[in-house]
N, C-alpha and C positions, 0 to 999 in steps of 0.2 A: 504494500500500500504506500502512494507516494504523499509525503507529507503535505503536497499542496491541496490537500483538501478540505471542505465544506463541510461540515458538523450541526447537526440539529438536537433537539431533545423534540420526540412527539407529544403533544399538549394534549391530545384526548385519544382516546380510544373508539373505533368505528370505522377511520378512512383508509381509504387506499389508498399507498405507497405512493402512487405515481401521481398523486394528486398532490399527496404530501410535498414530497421531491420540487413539482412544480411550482407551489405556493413559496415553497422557499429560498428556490434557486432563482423563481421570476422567468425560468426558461418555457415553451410548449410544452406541452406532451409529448408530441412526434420525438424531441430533443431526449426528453426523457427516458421514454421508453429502449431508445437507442442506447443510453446508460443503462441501462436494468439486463438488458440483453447482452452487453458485454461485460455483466459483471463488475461493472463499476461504483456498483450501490450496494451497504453493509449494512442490516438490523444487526446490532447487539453483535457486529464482530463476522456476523454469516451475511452471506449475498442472498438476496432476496428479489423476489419476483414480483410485475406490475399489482397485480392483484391482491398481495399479501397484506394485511391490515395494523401493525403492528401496534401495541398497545402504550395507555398514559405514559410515557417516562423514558421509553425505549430510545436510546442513539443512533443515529440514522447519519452515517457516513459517506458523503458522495466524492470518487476519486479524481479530483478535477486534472492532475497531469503535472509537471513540472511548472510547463509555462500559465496554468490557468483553463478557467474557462474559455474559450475560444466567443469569439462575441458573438450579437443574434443575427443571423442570417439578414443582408437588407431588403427590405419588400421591395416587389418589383414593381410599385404604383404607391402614390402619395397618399398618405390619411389625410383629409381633407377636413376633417369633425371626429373627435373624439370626447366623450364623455361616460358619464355613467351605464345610459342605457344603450347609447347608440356608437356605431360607426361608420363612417362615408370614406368611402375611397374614392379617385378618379381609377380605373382601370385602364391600362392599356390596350391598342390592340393585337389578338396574339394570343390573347389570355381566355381561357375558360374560366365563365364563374365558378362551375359544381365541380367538387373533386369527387375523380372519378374517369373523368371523359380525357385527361392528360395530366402529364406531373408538371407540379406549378401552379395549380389552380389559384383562383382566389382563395376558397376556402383553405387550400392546406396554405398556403402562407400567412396568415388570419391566425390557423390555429399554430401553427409555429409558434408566432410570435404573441399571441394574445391567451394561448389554452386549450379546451376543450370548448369547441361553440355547437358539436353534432344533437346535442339534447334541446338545443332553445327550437330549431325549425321542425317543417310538419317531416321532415326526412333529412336522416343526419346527412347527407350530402353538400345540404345548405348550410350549412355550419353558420346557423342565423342570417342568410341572407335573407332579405325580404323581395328581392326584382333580381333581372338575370339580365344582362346584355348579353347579345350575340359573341361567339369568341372574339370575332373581327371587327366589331363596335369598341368603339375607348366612350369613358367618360365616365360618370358618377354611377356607384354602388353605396343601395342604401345596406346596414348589417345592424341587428338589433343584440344586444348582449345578455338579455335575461328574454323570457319564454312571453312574460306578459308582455313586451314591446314589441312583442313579433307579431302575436297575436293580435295585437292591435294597430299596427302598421300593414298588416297583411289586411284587416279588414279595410281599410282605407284603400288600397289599393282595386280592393274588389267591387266597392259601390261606388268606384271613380270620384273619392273625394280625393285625388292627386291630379297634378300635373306636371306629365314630362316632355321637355323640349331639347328637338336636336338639331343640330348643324349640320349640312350633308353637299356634296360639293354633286352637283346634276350634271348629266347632259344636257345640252339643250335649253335655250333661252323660254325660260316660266314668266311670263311677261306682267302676273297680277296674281296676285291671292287666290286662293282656290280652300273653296272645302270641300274633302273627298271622302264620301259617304259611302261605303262601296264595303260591304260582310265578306270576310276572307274565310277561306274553306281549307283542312288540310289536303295536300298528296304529297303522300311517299316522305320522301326527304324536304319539300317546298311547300310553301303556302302561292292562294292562286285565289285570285277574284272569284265568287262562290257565283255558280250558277243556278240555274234551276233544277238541276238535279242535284244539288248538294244542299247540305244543310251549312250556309256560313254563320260565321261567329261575327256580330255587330260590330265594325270600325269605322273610327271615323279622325281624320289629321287633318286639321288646316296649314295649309304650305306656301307661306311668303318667300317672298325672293327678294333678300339683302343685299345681292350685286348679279349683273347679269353680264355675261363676256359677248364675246363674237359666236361661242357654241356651251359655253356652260351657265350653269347658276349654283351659286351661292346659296340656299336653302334653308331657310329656319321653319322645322314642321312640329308642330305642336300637336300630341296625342289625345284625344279626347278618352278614348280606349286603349285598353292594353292587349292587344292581340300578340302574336307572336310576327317577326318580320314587317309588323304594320307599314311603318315608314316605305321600307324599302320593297316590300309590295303596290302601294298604291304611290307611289313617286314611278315606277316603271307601268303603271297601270294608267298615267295620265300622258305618260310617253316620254319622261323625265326620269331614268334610271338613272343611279351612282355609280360614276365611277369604282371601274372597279369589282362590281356587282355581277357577276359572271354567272351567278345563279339565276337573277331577274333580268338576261340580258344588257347588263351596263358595258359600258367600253372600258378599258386596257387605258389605263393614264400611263406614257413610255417616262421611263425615268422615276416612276413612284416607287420609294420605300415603302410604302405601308403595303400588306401583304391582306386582301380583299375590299371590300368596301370602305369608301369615305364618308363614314358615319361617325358625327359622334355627340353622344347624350351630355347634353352640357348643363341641363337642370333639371331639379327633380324637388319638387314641394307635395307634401302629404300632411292636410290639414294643418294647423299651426304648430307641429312638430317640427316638421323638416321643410328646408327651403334652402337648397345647398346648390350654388355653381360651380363648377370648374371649365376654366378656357383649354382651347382645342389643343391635342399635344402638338412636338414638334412636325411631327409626318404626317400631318391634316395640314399644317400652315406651309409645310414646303410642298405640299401638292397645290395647294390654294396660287400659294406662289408661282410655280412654272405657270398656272393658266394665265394668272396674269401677265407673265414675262411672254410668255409664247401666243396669247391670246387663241389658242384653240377653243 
């Protein structure tokens, strides 16, 4: 055992180790549990396992290594609001929210650095997230940190007492405001303007146009509903796809970093809880940029 290590005394009887461990090292779980598995966590002198519960009084020895703890992993997108019950990220694009679907998610970086959040959502996946952007959408994620804030933030999101607004770089010149009223239906891997043989799900965005080029526009759509793809369904359904958007038909921006659609959720209010912006990252402004420069 190397003397640079962490030393506890357990203060009650009941919990599990690894929650222990993390309450008092400040590290994740994931971090955690990666100690317990190599043996680097001691009750009363023996190594001990996640789930063991050790009792009032017990010494709990964690072996940090010559040089220390090594520090916390950096997130790979900015907290934006932090507080008790809540958390907002801007998300990059790239990124999946739900872990699960790729390593890196939002939520395992979340629980890395902030614990265990798989018990607050309706499926530990969400690791309290309340909304989901696309992998390839950047912009604001709301995360709630205890069970009741989720619940109640979820319900807001469901009787559209929110509103979410995004920035989206178009083809083609949107000459005026448009409301697009228009029930989007699933197929397969896609959503699709629902017809009369499908049952769709009510949507509805209004789509101003903030700057218009010689072939693109500048796009602020406002959500009235939360469909899935909404945005970027009915902006290709009025014959205005996003760059980039290769699923709904949009064009190939030559020379873009960003790696699918130029989308991104820039605000997001949920009754007088949240009311959170974050401006476009860098690889929405330097595609914004070349249209300007190149005037395509």
């Amino acid at each position: 055992m190397s003397d640079a290590a962490f030393r506890f005394v357990v203060p009650s009887t009941g919990e599990r180790l690894d929650r222990l461990v993390a309450d008092a090292t400040g590290r994740g779980r994931r971090t955690v549990r990666q100690w317990l598995l190599a043996g680097n966590v001691r009750v009363n002198g023996h190594i001990a396992g996640a789930s063991d519960t050790p009792t009032a009084g017990s010494e709990v020895v964690v072996d940090r290594g010559p040089s220390g703890f090594p520090p916390p992993p950096p997130l790979a997108f900015d907290v934006i609001l932090e507080d008790e019950h809540h958390l907002v990220v801007a998300k990059p694009a790239g990124l999946h929210c739900e872990r699960g679907k790729s390593a890196g998610s939002v939520a395992e970086l979340l629980e890395e650095r902030y614990g265990d959040l798989s018990w607050i959502g309706d499926r530990s996946e969400e690791a309290g997230l309340v909304h989901r952007l696309d992998r390839d959408t950047s912009g604001v994620v709301v995360v709630a940190r205890d069970r009741q804030t989720y619940q109640r933030l979820r319900g807001a999101f469901r009787s559209g007492a929110t509103r979410k607004q995004y920035l989206g770089l178009a083809a083609g010149r949107l000459e005026r405001a448009i409301d697009v009223d228009l029930p989007i239906a699933r197929r397969a891997t896609r959503m699709t303007p629902a017809t009369r043989y499908a049952d769709g799900m009510p949507a509805r965005t209004t789509l101003e146009p903030l700057e218009v080029g010689a072939d693109w526009t500048l796009v602020l759509a406002t959500m009235n509903t939360g469909v899935m793809h909404q945005v970027r369904v009915h902006l290709a359904a009025v014959g205005h796809p996003l760059f980039g958007d290769t699923l709904y038909g949009g064009p190939a921006l030559a020379g873009c970093s960003r790696r699918g659609q130029l989308l991104h959720a820039m605000r997001v209010q949920a009754g007088d809880e949240i009311d959170v912006t974050a401006g476009p990252p860098g690889d929405f402004l330097a595609a914004y940029a070349r249209l300007k420069r190149e005037g395509n």
